[in-house]
C-alpha positions as CSV (number, residue, x, y, z in Angstrom):
1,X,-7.2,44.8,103.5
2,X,-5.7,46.3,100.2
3,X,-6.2,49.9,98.8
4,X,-8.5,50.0,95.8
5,X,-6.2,52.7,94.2
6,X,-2.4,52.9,94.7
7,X,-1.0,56.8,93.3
8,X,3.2,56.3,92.6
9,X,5.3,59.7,91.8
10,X,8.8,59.0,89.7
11,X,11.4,60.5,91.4
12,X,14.2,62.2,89.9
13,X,15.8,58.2,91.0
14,X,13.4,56.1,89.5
15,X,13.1,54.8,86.0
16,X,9.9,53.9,84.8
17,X,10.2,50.4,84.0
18,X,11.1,50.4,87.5
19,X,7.5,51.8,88.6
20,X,6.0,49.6,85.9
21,X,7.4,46.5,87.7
22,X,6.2,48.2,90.6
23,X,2.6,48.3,89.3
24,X,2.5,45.1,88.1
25,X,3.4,43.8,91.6
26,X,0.4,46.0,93.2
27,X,-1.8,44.4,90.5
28,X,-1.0,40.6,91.3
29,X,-1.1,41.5,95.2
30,X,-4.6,42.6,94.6
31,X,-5.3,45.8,94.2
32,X,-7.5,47.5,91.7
33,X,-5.5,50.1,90.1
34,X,-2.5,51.7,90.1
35,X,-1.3,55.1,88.5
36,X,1.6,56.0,87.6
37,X,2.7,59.6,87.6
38,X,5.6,61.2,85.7
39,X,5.5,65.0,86.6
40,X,8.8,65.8,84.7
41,X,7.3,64.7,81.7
42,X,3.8,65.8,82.4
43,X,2.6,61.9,82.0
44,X,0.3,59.5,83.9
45,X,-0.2,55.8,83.2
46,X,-3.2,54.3,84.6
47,X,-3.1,50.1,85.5
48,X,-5.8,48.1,86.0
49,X,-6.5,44.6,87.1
50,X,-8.4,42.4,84.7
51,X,-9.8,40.7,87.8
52,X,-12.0,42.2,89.5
């Protein structure tokens, strides 16, 4: 059973092509969407899954 929404803080550690890749491997595991929150620069990127 997969999540319909996965929520991913950056840490101070992460790069965000590093939770992009991340998203993307949410997305072709199945789930729906996938946001991506940057707090330090105030920023979210929402993913979404053409397939469903």
């Amino acid at each position: 059973m997969l999540p319909d929404l996965v929520i991913e803080i950056i840490s101070p550690e992460q790069s965000f092509g590093e939770m992009s890749a991340k998203a993307t491997d949410y997305l072709d595991a199945g789930v729906m969407r996938v946001w991506i929150v940057d707090a330090k620069a105030i920023f979210m990127t929402v993913n979404k899954t053409r397939y469903r």
